[in-house]
N, C-alpha and C positions, 0 to 999 in steps of 0.2 A: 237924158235916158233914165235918171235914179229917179225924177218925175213922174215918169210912164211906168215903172217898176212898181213904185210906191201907189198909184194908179190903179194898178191893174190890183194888185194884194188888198188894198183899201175894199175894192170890190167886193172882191171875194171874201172876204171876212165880215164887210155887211151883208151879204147875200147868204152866209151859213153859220152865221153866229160866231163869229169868231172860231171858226173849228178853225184847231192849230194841228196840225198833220206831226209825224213823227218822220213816216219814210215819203219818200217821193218813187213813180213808177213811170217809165213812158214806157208804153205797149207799142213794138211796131208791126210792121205789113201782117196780117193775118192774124195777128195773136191777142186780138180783142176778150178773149173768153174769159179770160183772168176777172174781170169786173163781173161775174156771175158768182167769184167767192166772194166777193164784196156786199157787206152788209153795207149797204147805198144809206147814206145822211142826205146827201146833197150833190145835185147833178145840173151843171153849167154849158151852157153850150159857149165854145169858144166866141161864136161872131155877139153874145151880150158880152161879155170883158173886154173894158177899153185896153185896147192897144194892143189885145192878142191879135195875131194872123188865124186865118181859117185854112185849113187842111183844105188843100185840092182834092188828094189822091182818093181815089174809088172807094179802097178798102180801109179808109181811118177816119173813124165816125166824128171827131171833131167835140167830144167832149170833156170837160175837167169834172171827175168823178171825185168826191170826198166823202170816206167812212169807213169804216172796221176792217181789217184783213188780220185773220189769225189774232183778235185782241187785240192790235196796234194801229194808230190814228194813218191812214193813208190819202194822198192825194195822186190822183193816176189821172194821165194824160191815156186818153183815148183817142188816139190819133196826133201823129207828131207832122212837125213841119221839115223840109227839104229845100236844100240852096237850089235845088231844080228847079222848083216850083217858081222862082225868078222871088224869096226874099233875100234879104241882108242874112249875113248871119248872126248879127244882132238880133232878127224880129226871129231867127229861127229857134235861139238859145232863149227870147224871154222869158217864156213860160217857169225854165229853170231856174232860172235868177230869183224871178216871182216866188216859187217854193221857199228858196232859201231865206228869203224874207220873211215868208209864212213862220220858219222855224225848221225846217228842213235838211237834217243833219248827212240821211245818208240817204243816195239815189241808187237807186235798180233803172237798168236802161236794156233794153231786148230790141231784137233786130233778125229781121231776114238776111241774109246772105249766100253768097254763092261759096261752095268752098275750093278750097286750091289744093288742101291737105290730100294727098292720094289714099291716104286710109280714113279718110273722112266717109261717110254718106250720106243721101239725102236722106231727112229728116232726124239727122244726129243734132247734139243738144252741142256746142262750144261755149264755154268760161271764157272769157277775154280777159287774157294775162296782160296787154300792152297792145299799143296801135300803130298804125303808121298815117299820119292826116298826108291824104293826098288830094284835099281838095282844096279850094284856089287862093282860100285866103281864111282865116280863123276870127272867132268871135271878142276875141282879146288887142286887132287891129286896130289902131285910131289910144288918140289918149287913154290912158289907165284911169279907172276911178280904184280908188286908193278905199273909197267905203266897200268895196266889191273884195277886192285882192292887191296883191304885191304888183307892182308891174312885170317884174320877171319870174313869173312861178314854176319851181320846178315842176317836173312833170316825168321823173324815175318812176315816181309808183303811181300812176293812176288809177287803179284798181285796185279795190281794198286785197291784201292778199290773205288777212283773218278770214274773211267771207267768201275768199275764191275754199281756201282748207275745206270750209264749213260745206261749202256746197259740194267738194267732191265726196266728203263723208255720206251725206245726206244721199245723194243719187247709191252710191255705195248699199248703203241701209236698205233701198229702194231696187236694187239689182236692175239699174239698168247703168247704161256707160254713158260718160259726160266726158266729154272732149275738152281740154285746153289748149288755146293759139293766140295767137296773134291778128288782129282784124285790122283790114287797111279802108278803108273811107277814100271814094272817088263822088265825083259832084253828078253823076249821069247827066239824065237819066238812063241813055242808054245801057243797055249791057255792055258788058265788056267782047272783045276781040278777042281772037285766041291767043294773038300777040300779046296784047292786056292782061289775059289772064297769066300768061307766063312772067312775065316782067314781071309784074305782083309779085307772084310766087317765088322770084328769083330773088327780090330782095325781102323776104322773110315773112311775109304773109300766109295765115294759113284760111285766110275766107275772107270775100270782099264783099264791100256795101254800098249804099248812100248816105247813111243817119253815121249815127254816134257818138262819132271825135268830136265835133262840135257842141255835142252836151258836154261831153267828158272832160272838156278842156273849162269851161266856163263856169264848172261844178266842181274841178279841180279849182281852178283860181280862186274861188271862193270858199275854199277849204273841206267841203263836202266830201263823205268816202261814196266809194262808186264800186255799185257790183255790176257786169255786165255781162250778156248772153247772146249769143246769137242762134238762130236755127237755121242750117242747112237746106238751104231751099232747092238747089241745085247744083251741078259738082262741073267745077273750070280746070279740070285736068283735062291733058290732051289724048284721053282715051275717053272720056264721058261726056264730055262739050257735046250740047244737043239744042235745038232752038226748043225757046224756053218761051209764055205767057206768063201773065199776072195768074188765071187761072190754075196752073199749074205750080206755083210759086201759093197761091194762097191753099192747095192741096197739099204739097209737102209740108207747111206750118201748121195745118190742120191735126197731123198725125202725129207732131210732137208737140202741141200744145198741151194735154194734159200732163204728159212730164213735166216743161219746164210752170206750167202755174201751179202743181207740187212743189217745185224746187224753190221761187219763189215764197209761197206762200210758209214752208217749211224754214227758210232762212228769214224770212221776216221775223216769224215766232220765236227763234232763236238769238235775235239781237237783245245787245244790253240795253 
């Protein structure tokens, strides 16, 4: 694996001159727009880098974007991978690993989700304080590499909570409201049941996903801080449960995309 790792960064670093990034970004379902602040150096598409997987899904363009965001060196994942899509969670986490090799201290990780919170609504912005992995197996399974992380890394703080501060300030300054919960990770791709959606909720979740745990974890092991977001795409209370499309799903993230790629772009500028 530290082969393919080595592999893949090798690549990427002859193909943009050694650009050494500072933050890492994965953009998920609908929230592509962020790369239009992006003063573009260099633009990869996943299926040339050895050993990445290529995005299935509709709406995730499938490529590694590297250059300026708010004056600091960024590499942004345009389209992330899913244990749906039938990989490992190995092949789902490399690109993050990849980063951290690059030089990649701290990761921003966004995501659609459905929420549970009853004062939630669609298209509100969540901070992810903590998570719950409920999906089938983590990317830290099988031997440790010891050049990576600990074998038993804790995992109290997964979320920087300096940068969660920063970013309630910043929304604050900004007058609009930013949610803080908890986000739980299922493997879909299905939606949830309204049984599901309860359960969730009943052990402490406040909006559910596909993605995240699985960076979060593999970005934690390797010692990385992690700011994370989610957008309310659709609401799994048992008064608002409604059959829900991707189409509708990429229209909720639509109308809170410019907040959160302020909120991003705003806490990037603000790192030491």
């Amino acid at each position: 694996m530290m082969q393919q790792l080595r592999e893949s960064a090798s690549y990427i670093q002859q193909q943009t001159n050694d650009f050494a990034p500072e933050f890492g970004i994965i953009l998920g379902t609908g929230l592509g727009a962020l790369v239009n602040e992006i003063q573009i150096e260099h633009s990869l598409s996943y299926a040339d880098i050895p050993h990445f997987p290529v995005s299935t899904v509709e709406s995730h363009s499938g490529r590694l974007i590297l250059g300026q965001l708010a004056g600091r060196r960024v590499i942004v994942m345009q389209g992330r991978f899913h244990y749906y899509e039938g990989y490992t969670m190995e092949q789902v986490v490399h690109p993050v690993r990849v980063m951290k090799l690059m030089g990649v201290q701290k990761l921003f990780i966004s995501n659609a989700s459905g929420g549970l919170n009853p004062s939630f609504n669609t298209s509100d912005l969540m901070v992810i304080t903590d998570h719950i992995n409920l999906q089938p197996s983590n990317p830290l399974i099988g031997k440790n590499i010891d050049e990576l992380g600990p074998r038993f890394p804790d995992m109290s703080d997964v979320y920087d909570e300096q940068m969660v501060r920063q970013a309630m300030v910043i929304a604050e300054d900004a007058d609009f409201d930013l949610r803080e919960g908890v986000y739980a990770s299922v493997p879909g791709p299905m939606l949830e049941t309204k049984a599901e959606y309860n359960y969730i909720a009943r052990i402490g979740a406040d909006a559910v996903g596909m993605s995240t745990v699985p960076e979060a974890i593999a970005a934690r092991h390797m010692g990385m801080k992690i700011f994370g977001i989610s957008v309310i795409t659709d609401m799994g209370t048992p008064d608002r449960i409604k059959k829900v499309n991707l189409a509708d799903i990429l229209e909720a993230a639509a109308i809170a995309e410019p907040r959160m790629t302020m909120l991003i772009k705003e806490l990037i500028r603000q790192q030491e």
